[in-house]
C-alpha positions in Angstrom: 0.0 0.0 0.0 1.3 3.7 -0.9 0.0 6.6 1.0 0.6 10.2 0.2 0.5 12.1 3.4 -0.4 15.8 3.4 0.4 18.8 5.3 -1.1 21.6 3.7 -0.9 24.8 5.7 -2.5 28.5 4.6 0.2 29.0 1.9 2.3 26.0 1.4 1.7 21.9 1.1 4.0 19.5 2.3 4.1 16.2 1.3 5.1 12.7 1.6 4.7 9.7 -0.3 5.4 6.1 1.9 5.4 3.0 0.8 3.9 0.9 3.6 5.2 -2.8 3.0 8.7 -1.3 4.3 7.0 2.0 5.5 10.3 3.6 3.6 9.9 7.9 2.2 9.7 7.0 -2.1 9.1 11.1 -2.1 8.8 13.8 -0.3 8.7 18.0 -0.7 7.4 21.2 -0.4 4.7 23.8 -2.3 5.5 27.1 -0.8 4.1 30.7 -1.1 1.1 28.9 -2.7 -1.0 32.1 -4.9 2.2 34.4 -4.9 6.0 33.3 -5.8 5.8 29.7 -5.7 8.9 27.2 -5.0 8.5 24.0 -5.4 10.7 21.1 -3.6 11.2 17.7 -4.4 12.9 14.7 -2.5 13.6 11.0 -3.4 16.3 9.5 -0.8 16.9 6.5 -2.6 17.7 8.4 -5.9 19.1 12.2 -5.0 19.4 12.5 -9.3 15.9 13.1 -9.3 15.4 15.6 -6.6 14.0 19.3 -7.4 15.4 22.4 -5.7 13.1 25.2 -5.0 12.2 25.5 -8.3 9.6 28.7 -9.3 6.7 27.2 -10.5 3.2 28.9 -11.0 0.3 27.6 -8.5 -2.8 29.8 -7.9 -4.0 27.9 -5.4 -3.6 24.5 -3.5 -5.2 22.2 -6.1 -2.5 23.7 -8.7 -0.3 22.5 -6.2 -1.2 19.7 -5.5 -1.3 19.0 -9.7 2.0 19.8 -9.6 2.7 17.6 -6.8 1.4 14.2 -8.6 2.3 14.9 -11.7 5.7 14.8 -10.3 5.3 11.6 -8.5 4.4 10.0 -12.0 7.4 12.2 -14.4 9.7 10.1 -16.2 13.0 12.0 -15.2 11.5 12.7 -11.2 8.9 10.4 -10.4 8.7 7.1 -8.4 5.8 5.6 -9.5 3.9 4.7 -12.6 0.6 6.3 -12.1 -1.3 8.0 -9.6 -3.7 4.8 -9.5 -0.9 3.6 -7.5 -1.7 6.0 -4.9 -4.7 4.0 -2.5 -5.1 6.7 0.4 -4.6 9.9 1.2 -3.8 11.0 4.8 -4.2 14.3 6.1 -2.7 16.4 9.1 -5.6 18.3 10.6 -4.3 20.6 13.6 -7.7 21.3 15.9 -10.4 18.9 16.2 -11.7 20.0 19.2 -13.5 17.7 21.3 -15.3 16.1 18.5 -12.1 13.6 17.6 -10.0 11.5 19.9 -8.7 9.8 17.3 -8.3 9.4 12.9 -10.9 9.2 10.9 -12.5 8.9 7.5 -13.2 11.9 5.7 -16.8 11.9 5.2 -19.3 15.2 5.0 -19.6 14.7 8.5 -16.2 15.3 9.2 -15.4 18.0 7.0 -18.3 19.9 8.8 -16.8 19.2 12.2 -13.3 20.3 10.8 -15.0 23.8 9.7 -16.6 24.0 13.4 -13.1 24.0 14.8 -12.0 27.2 12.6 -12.4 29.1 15.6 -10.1 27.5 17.5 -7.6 26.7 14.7 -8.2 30.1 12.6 -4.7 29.5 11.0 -4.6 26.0 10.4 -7.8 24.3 9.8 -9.1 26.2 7.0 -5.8 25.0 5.2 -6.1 21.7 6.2 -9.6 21.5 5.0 -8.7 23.0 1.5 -5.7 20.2 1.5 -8.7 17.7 1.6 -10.8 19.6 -1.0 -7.9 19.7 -3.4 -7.1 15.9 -2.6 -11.3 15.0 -3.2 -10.8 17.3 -6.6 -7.8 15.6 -8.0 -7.9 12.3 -6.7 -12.0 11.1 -6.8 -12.8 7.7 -5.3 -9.5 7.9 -3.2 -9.9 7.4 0.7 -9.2 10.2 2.9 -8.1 10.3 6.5 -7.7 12.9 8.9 -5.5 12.6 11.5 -5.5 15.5 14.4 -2.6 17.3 16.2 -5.3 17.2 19.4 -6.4 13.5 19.1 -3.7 11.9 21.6 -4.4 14.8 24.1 -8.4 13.8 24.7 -7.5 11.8 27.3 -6.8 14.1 29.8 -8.5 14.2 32.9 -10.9 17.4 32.8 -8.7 18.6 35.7 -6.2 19.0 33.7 -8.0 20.8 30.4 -9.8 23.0 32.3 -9.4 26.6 33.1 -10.5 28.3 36.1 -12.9 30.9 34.1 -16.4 30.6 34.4 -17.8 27.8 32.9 -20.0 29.3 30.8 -17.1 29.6 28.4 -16.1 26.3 28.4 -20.0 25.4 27.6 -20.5 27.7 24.3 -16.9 28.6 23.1 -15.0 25.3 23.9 -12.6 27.2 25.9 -10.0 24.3 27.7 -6.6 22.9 27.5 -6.6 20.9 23.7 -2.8 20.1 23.3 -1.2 20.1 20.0 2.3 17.8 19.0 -0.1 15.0 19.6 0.8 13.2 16.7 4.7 13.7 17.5 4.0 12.7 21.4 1.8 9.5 20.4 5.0 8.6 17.9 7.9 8.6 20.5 5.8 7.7 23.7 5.0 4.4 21.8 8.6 3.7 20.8 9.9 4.5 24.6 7.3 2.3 25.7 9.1 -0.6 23.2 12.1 0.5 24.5 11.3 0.2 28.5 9.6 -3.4 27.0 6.6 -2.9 27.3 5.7 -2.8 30.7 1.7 -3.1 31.4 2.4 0.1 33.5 4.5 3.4 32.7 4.7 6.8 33.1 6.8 9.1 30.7 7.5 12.9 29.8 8.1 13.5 25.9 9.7 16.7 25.1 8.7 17.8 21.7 11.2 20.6 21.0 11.6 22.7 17.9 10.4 25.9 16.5 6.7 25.2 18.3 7.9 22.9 21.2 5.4 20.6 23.7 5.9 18.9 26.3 3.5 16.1 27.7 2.9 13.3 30.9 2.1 10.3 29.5 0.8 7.5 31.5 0.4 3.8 30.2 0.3 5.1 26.3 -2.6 7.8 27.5 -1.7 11.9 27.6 -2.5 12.9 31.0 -1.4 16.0 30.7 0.5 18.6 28.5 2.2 22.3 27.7 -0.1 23.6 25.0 -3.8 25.1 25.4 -6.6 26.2 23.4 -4.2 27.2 20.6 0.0 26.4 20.6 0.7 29.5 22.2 0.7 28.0 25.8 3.6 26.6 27.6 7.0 26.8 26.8 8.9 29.4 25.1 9.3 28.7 21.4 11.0 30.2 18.6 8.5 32.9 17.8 5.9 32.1 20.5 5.8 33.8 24.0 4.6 30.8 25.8 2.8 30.8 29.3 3.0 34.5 30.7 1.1 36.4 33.1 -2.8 37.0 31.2 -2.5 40.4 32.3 0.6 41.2 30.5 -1.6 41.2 27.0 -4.2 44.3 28.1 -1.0 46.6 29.7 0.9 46.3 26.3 -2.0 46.8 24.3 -3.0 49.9 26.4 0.4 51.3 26.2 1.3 50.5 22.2 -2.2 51.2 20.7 -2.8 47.6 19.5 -5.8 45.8 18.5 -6.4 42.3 19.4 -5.4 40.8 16.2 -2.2 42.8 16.5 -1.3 41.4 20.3 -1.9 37.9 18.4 0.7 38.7 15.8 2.9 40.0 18.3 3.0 36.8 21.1 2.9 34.4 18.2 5.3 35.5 15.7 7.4 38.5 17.0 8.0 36.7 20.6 9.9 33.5 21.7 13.6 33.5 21.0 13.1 36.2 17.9 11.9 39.0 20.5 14.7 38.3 22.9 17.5 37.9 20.5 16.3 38.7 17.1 16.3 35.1 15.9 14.6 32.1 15.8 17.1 29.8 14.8 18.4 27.6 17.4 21.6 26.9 15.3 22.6 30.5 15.5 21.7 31.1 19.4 24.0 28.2 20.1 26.7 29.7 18.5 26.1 33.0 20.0 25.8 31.8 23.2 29.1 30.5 23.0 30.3 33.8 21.7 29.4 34.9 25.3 26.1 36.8 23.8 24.2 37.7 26.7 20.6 36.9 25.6 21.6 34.1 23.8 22.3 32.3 27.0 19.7 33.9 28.6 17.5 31.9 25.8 19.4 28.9 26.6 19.0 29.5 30.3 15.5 30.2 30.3 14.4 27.0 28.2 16.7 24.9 30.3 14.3 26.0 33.7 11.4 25.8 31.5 11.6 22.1 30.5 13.0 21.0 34.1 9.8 23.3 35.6 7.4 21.6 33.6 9.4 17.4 33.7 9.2 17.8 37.6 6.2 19.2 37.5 4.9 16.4 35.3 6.7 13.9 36.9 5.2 14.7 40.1 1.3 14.9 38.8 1.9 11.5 37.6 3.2 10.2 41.1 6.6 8.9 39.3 8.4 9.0 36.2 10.3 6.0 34.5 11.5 7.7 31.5 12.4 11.1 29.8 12.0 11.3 25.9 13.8 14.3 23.7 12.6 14.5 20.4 12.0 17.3 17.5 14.5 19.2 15.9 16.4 21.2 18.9 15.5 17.7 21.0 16.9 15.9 19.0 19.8 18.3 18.2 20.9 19.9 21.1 23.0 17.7 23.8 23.6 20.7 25.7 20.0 21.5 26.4 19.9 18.1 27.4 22.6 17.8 29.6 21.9 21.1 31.5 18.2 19.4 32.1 19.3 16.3 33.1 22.1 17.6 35.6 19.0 19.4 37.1 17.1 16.4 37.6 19.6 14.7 39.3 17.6 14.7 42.5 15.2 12.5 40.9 17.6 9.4 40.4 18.0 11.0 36.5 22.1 10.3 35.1 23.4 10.6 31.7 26.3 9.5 30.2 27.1 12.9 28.4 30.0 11.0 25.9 27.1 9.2 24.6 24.6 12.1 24.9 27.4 14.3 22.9 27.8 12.2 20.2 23.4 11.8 19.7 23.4 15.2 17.3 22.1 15.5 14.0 22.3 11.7 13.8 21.3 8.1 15.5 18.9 7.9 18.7 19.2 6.1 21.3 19.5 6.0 25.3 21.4 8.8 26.7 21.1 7.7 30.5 23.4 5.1 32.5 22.4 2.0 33.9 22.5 3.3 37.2 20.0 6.0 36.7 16.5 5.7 37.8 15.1 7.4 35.4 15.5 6.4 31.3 16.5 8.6 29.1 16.1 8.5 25.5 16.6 10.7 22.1 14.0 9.6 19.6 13.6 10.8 16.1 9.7 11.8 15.5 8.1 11.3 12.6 4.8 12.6 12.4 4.0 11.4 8.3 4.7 7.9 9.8 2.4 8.2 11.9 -0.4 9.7 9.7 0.6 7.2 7.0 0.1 4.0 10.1 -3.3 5.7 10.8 -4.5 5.9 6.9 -3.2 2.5 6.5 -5.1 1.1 9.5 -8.4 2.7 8.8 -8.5 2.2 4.8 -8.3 -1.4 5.5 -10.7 -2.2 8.1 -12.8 -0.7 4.9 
């Protein structure tokens, strides 16, 4: 079975196409600036002679894009298969289903009217995603669609956890509670530490889903019992252009002060916050090398995402009444030994240990288990991969058909 897997976002398309007997990438790019100066990118890892480098390419909207897309998959000089026939589902990532999903599911009118339902809470995001269906139902008729939500894993939290102590008349008509997003991303690796531990009937694990949006959530026997993110992914920890958890009253004082409207404060604690607004970038690469420089707010960055992620593992760790493992994952997670080693050392009054030669050499390359047979408390890098994932659901659901 081949699955295309779909991430279309408000002006770009990402994609992935995964052969499921070996579950190995055939292809795999990006549509960008989708309706203005299009690039388009193109990946096949087993054959780098027919990849595509941002080339400009004309796409008015996502179903151009999505042309584009197959008719790649099927070119003589670029493509990995014969026809798009060979294609048998299409999965989708959907960022907010609200309450309404707890897990993947069929695209059916039904569901596409519960996506729309959720635009209020994923104003961004799910009006893409439902256009990256459309496009998909356009081009590809007859073909199986699955959505797979970013909120799914976190619906089994305990409503003492989602809620929020406003009056409750706001979680009745507007939805208003903790959703959690990552959840694809936190479902992936909590399943492989799980493995890893082998597969005990009971655990209790924190995955820290760190990158440009970065999550972190308690997972107890392969259920989310808590997590970072809220109603939207602006909660929690500080991200690369996103404030994270601050003080509510903080958003009235600077609008009051710099004249802003509501949509403006938006703009400015999603995208102008984070790493960007205390160092002027939000690339994690470059605050690691400034930091080392001795820039001052680049290890302030560094210090303050260090106390974050220990903050929020003990606090975690606590809720759940133990901890037997520690997972780092996403691209700074994955990346960034010295944000783990700094955590760790921090945790140390928890029984956590590391052996930081191995930890060192886990960077831009293999996984594995970064703590010492002594420590209490596993610790493992795993590599997400959310399109797995999506594809596993798509390929579950299309054939229970």
């Amino acid at each position: 079975m081949k699955i295309l897997v779909v991430n279309a976002g408000s002006s770009s398309l990402k994609y992935q196409l995964i052969d499921m007997e070996n579950e190995s990438v055939l292809a795999k790019g990006n549509c960008e600036q989708i309706g203005t100066e299009s690039t388009f990118t193109h990946k096949v890892p087993a054959d780098e002679t027919k990849n595509i480098k941002a080339l400009p390419m004309e796409m008015q909207d996502h179903a151009a894009a999505l042309k584009i897309v197959l008719d790649t998959l099927v070119d003589a000089e670029h493509g990995v298969i014969g026809s798009v026939k060979e294609i048998d589902a299409v999965g989708h990532r959907v960022l907010h289903g609200g309450e309404k999903f707890s897990g993947s599911v069929l695209v059916d009118d039904k569901v596409e009217e519960a996506i729309k339902e959720c635009f209020d809470l994923g104003p961004l995001h799910n009006p893409a995603n439902l256009t990256g269906i459309k496009a998909c139902q356009k081009i590809m008729p007859g073909v199986p669609q699955v959505a797979v939500f970013d909120t799914g894993f976190h619906q089994t939290m305990p409503d003492y956890a989602y809620m929020y102590a406003l009056p409750y008349e706001y979680y009745e008509k507007y939805g208003i509670r903790r959703y959690g997003f990552h959840g694809t991303s936190h479902r992936f690796v909590s399943k492989k530490c799980i493995e890893l531990l082998g597969n005990p009937e009971h655990s209790k694990i924190v995955t820290c889903h760190l990158g440009n949006g970065s999550s972190i959530s308690a997972v107890v026997d392969g259920k989310c019992f808590d997590t970072t993110m809220g109603v939207t992914p602006l909660e929690g920890i500080m991200m690369g252009t996103r404030c994270g958890s601050i003080d509510p009253a903080i958003v009235p004082i600077i609008m009051k002060k710099e004249g802003l409207t509501p949509d403006e404060m938006d703009t400015v604690m999603n995208k102008k916050s984070g790493m960007l607004g205390l160092c002027g970038t939000s690339d994690n690469r470059t605050i690691e090398s400034r930091a080392k420089e001795g820039d001052e707010r680049a290890k302030l960055i560094e210090s303050m995402l260090c106390h974050q992620l220990t903050k929020y593992i003990g606090g975690f760790a606590a809720a759940m009444g133990g901890l037997d493992a520690i997972v780092f994952t996403g691209g700074i997670g994955e990346n960034n030994p010295q944000y783990r080693d700094r955590v760790c050392d921090q945790l140390k009054f928890m029984g956590v240990e590391i052996n930081y030669e191995i930890n060192d050499k886990l960077k831009r390359g293999p996984e594995g288990e970064i703590s010492t047979p002594n420590s209490k408390v596993k610790v493992y890098v795993i590599c997400t991969n959310e399109e797995l994932m999506i594809a596993r659901d798509t390929k579950e659901i299309v054939e229970a058909l």
